[in-house]
C-alpha positions as CSV (number, residue, x, y, z in Angstrom):
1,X,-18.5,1.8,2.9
2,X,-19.1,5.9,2.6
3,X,-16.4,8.3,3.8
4,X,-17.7,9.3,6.7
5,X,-18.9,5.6,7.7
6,X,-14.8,4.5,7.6
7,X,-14.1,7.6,9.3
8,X,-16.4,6.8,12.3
9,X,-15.2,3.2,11.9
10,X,-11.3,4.5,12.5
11,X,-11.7,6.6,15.8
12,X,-12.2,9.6,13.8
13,X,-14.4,12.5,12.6
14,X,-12.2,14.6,10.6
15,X,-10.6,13.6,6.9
16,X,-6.8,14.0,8.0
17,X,-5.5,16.4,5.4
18,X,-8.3,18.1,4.6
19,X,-6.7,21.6,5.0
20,X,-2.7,20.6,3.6
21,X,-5.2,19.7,0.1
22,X,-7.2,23.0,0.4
23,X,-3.7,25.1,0.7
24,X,-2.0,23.5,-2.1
25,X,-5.3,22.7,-4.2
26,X,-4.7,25.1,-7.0
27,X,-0.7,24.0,-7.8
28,X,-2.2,20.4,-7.7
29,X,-4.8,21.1,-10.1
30,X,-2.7,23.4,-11.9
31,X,0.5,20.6,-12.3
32,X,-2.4,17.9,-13.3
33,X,-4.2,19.3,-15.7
34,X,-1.1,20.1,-17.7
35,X,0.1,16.7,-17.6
36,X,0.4,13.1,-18.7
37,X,-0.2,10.3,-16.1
38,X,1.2,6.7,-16.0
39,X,-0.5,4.6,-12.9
40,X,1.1,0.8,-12.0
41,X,-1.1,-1.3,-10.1
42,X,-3.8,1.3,-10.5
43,X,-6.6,-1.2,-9.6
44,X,-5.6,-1.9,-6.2
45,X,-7.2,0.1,-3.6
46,X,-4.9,2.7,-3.2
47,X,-4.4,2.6,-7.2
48,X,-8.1,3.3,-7.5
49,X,-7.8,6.4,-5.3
50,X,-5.4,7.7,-6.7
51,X,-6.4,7.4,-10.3
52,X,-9.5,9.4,-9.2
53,X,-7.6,11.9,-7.4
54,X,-5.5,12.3,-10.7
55,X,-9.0,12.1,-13.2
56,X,-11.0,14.5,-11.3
57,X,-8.2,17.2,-12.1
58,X,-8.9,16.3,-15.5
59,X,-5.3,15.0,-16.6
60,X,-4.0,16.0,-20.7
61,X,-3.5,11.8,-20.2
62,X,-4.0,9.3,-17.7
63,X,-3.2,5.2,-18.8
64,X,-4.0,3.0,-15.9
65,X,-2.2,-0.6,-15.8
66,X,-3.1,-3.2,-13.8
67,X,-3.4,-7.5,-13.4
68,X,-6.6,-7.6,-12.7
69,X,-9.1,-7.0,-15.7
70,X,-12.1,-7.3,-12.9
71,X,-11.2,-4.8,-10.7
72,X,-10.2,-2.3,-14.3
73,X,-13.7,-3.0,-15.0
74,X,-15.1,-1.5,-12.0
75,X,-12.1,1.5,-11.6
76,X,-13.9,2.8,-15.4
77,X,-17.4,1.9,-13.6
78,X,-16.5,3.8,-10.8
79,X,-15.0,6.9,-12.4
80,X,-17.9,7.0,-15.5
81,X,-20.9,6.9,-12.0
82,X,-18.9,9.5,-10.2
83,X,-17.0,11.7,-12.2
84,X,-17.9,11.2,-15.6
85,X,-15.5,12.2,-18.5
86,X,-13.0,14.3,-19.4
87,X,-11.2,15.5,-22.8
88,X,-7.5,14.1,-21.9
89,X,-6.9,10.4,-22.8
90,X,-8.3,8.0,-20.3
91,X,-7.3,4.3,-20.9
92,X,-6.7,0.9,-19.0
93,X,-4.8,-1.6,-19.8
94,X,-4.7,-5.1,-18.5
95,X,-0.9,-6.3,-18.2
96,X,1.5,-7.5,-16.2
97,X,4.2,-5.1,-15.6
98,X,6.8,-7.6,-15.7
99,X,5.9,-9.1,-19.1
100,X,7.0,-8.3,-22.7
101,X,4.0,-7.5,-23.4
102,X,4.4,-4.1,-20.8
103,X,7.9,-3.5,-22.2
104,X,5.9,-3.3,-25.8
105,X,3.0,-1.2,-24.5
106,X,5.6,1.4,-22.7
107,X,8.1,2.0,-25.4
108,X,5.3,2.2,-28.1
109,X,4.0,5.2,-26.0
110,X,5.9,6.0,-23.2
111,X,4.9,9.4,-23.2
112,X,4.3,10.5,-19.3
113,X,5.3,13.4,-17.2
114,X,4.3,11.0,-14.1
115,X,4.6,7.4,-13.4
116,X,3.2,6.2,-10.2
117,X,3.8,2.9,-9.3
118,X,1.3,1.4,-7.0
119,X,1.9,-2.4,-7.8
120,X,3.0,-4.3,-4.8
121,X,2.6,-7.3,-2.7
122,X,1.0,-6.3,0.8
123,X,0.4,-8.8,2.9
124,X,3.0,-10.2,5.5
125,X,1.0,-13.6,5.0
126,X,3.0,-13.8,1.4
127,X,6.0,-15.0,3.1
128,X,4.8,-18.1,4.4
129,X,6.1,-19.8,1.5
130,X,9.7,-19.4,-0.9
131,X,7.9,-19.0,-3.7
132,X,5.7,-16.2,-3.0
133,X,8.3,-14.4,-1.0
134,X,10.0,-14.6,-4.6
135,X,7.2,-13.2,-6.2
136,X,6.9,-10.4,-3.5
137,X,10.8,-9.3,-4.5
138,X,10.2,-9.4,-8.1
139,X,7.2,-7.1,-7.3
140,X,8.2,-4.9,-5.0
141,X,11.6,-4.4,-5.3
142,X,12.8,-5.7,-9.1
143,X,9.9,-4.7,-11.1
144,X,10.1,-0.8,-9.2
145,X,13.8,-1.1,-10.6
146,X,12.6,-2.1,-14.3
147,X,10.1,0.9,-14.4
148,X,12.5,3.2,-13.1
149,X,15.4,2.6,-16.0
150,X,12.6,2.7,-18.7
151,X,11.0,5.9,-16.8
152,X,14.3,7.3,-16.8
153,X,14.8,6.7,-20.8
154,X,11.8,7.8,-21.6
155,X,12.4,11.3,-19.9
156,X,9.9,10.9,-17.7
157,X,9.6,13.9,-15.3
158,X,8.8,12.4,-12.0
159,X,8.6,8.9,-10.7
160,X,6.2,8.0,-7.3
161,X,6.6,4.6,-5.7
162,X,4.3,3.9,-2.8
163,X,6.1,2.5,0.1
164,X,4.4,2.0,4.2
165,X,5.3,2.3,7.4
166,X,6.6,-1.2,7.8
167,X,9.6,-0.2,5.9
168,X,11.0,1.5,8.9
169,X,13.0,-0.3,11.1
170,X,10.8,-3.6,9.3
171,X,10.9,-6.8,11.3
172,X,8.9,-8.6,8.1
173,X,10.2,-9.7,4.8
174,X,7.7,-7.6,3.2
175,X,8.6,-3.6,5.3
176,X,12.1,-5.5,4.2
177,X,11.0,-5.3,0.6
178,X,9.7,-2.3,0.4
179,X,12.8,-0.8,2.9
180,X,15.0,-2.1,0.3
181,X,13.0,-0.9,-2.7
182,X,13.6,2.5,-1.1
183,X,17.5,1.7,-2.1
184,X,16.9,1.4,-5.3
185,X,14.6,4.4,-5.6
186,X,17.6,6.2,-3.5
187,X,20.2,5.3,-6.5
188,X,18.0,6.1,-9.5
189,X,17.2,9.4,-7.7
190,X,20.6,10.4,-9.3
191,X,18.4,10.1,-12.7
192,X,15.2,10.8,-12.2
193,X,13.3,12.8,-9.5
194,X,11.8,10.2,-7.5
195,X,9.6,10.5,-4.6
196,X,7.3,8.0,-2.3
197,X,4.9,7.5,0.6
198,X,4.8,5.6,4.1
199,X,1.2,5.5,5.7
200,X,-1.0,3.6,7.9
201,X,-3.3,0.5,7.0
202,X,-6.0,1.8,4.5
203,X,-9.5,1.3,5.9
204,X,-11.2,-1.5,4.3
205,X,-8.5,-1.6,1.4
206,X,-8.3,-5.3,-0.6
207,X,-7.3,-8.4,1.1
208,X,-7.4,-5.9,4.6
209,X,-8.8,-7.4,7.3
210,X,-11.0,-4.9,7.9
211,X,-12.2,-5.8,3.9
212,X,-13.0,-9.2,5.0
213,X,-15.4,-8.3,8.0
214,X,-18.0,-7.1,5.0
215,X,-17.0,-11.0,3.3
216,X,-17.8,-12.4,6.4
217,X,-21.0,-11.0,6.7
218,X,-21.9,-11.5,3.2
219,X,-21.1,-15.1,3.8
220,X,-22.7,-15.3,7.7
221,X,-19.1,-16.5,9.3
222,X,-17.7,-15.1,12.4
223,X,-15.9,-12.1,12.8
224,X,-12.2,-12.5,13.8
225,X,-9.4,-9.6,15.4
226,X,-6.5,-9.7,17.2
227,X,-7.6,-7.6,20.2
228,X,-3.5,-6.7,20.9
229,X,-2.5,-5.2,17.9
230,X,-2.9,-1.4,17.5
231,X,-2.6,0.4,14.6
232,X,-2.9,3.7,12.9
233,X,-5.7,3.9,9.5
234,X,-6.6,6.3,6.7
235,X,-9.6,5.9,4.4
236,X,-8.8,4.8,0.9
237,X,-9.7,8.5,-0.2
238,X,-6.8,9.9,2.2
239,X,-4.4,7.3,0.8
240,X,-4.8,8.4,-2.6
241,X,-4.4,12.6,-1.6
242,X,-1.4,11.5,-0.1
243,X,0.2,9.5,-2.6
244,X,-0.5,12.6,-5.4
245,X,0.7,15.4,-3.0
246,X,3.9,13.4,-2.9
247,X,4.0,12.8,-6.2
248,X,3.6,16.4,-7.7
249,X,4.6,18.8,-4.2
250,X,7.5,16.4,-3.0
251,X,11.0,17.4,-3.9
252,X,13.6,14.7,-5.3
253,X,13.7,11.6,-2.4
254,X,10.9,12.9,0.2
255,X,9.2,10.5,1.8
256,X,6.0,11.6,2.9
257,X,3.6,10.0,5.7
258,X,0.8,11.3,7.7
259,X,1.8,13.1,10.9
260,X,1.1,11.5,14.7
261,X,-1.9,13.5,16.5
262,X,-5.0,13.1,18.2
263,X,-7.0,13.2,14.9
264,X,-4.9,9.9,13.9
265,X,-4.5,7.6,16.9
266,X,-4.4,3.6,17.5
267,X,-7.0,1.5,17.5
268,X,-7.2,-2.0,18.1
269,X,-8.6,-4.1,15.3
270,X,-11.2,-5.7,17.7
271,X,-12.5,-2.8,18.7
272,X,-13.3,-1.3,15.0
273,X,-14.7,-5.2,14.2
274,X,-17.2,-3.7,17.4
275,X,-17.8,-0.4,15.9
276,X,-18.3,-2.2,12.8
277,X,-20.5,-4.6,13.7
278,X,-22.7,-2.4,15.8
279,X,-23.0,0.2,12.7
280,X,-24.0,-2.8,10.9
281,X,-26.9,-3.2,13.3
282,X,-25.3,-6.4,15.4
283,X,-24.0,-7.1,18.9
284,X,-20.9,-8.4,19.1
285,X,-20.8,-12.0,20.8
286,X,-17.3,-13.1,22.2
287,X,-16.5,-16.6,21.6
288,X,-13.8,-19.1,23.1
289,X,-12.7,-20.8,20.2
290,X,-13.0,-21.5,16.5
291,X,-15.7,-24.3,16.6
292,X,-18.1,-22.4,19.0
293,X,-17.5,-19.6,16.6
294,X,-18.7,-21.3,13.6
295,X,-21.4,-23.2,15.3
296,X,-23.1,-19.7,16.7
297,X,-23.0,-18.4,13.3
298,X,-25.9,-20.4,12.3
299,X,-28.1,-19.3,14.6
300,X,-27.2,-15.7,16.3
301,X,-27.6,-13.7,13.1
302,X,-31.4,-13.7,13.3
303,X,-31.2,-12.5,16.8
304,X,-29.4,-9.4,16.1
305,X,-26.1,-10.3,17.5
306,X,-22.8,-12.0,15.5
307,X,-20.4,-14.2,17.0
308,X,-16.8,-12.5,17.3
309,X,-13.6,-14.4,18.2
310,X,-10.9,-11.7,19.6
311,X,-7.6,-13.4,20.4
312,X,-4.0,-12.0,20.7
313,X,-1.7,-12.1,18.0
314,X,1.5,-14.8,17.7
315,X,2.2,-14.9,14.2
316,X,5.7,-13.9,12.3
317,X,5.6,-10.9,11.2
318,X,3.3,-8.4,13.3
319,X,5.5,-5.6,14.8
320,X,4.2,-4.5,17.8
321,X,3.9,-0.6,17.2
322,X,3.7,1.0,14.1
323,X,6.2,4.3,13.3
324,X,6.7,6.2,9.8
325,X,10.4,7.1,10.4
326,X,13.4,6.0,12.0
327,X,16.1,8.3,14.8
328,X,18.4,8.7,11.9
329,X,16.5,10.4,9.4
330,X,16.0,14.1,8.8
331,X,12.7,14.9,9.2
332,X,10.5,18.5,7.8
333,X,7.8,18.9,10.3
334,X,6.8,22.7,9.1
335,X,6.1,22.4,5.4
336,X,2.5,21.0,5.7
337,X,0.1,21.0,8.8
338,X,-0.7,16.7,8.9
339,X,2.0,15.9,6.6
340,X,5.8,15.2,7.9
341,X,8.7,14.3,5.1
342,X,11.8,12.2,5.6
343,X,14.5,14.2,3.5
344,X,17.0,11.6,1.6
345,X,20.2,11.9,0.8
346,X,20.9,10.0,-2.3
347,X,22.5,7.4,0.3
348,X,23.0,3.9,-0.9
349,X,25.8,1.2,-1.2
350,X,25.5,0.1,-5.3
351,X,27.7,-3.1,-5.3
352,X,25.2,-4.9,-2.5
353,X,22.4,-3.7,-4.9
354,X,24.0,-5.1,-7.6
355,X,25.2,-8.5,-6.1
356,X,21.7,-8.6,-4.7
357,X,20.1,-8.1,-7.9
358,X,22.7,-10.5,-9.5
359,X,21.6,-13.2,-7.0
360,X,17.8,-13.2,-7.4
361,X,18.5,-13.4,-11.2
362,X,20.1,-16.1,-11.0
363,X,18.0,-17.9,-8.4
364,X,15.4,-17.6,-10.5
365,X,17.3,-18.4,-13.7
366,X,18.0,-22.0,-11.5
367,X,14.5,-22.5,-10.4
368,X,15.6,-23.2,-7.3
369,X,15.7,-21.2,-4.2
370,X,15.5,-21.4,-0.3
371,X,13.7,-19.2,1.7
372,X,16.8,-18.9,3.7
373,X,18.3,-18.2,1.0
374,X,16.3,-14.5,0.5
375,X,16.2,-14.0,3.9
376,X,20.4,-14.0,3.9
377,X,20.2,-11.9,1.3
378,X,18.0,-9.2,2.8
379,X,20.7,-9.2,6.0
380,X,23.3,-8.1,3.5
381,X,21.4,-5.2,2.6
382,X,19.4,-5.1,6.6
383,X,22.5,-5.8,8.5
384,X,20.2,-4.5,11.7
385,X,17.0,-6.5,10.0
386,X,14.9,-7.2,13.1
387,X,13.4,-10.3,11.3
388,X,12.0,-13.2,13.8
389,X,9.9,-16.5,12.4
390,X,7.7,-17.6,14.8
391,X,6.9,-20.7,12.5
392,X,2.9,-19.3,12.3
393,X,1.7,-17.9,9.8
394,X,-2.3,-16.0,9.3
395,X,-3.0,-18.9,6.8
396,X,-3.4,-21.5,10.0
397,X,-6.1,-19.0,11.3
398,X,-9.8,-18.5,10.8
């Protein structure tokens, strides 16, 4: 899917901060080009953007480290087809940033200006289960904690974690997560400048729902939306501008996230699964359920049509309107023309952190653990944690 395909797809026929970049373009090409790069999860989607937007300023060093060998693979693909090289030090590495093997691989170099930590798990479906919502707080909220102390020994200049818009006010374990990671970027900020990002949904990122209308059609199976749920979208390209013009023009604690206007409105998932569909030469079909779904999807294809199944939305998790800040935080409005910033105090209460981090540890140290059990522990942190389990979950879904 091309730029201006996703832009079309979105509501929209303008890239969104096309003019903050143009502004600021020789400071962020200036601050790149004399310096050394560390990217987390850099194989992601939002990862891959933003190694590019890092590469094509032609970096003194940029290491990219991610799970996934695969998608590595295609990140140097990419970059080689579309960029081609440079004379700084471009390297991936396939780890685990929890593992000793990391902890090796970082204090045997560990020299970075920048580390930008893009690992995370996304998906409010990956707390359907206690053992995957443990894995989502050791990624998103204990592992950010482990970078930072060895960033901060290593005299690292800057540290970026990417957070989203679910984090305020979050009525889901994972805005929760991240809400709280922001806690723990909030006391290290006393050590290390540290600053992040909350943005919409990225257009046709990994795992997105949006991704999986191209699987579905690759595999000839029905396209499925909630036709209730709005939300606000940038293009993979936009996510990764945003996350580097954080990272090198944001001041110690800013929160960045892409300002409210008419060039970024809400849109209805069902209705980009029409746009989509229709770009993709198809009229959409609505169907009544599931089975009558999959039963026109073995014949309608060859017609020119594709059967869709738009439904509302009842499962844990979704919030029902999407905002990048909460009343109580301070807000600069004037600094860039579609950017806004929450301004941080370093606020933050360090014996909850510390009893919170001592009780994971020694959940996991037990092997045994409740999702009750994390959930209570988030409301110690989330007193006001709008959290409601509806007892469904996407998995039960087509």
């Amino acid at each position: 899917m091309n730029f201006m395909n996703t832009l079309n797809l979105i509501g929209r026929t303008q890239a969104l901060f096309a003019r903050d970049l143009t502004h600021h373009e020789a400071e962020l090409s200036q601050s790149v080009s004399a310096s050394r790069f560390l990217v987390l999860g850099g194989a992601g989607s939002i990862g891959q953007a933003v190694v590019k937007e890092i590469f094509k300023r032609k970096p003194l060093k940029l290491h990219v480290v991610d799970l996934s060998e695969n998608n590595l693979v295609e990140l140097v693909r990419d970059i080689r087809s579309s960029f081609g090289y440079i004379d700084g030090d471009f390297k991936t590495f396939a780890l685990d940033i929890g593992s000793v093997e990391y902890d090796a691989f970082f204090q045997a170099d560990g020299g970075y200006d920048y580390v930008l930590n893009l690992s995370a798990l996304k998906h409010v479906r990956s707390e359907k289960d206690t053992f995957t919502l443990m894995r989502m707080v050791q990624t998103n909220i204990l592992n950010t904690e482990k970078t930072l102390k060895q960033a901060i020994r290593a005299g690292v200049k800057k540290y970026f974690c990417v957070s989203t818009d679910k984090a305020a006010n979050p009525v889901n374990m994972m805005g929760a997560s991240k809400r709280i990671m922001e806690m723990f970027l909030m006391r290290r900020s006393l050590e290390i400048n540290i600053s992040t990002a909350r943005f919409a949904n990225v257009a046709f990122s990994d795992g997105s729902l949006l991704h999986g209308f191209d699987q579905r059609i690759q595999k000839r199976q029905p396209i499925v939306a909630p036709n209730d749920v709005k939300r606000y979208f940038v293009t993979p390209q936009e996510s990764g501008e945003l996350c580097l013009m954080s990272c090198i023009l944001g001041d110690n604690r800013d929160i960045f996230f892409p300002k409210l206007s008419e060039e970024l409105h809400l849109i209805t998932f069902a209705e980009i699964a029409t746009h989509y569909l229709k770009l993709r030469g198809y009229e959409p079909v609505l169907c009544n359920s599931e089975d009558e779904a999959r039963e026109l999807a073995k014949t309608l294809p060859e017609q020119g049509k594709w059967p869709c199944l738009f439904a509302k939305s009842d499962t844990t998790g979704e919030k029902d309107f999407e905002e990048f800040f909460t009343e109580n935080e301070t807000l600069d409005m004037a600094r860039f023309e579609k950017l806004g910033i929450v301004k941080n105090n370093a606020v933050f209460n360090d014996v909850l952190l510390n009893t919170f981090e001592q009780k994971i540890t020694q959940m996991k140290a037990n092997l045994s653990w409740t999702k009750e059990d994390i959930v209570r522990l988030f409301f110690e942190l989330l007193p006001d944690f709008d959290y409601k389990d509806t007892g469904k979950y996407l998995d039960s879904k087509m």
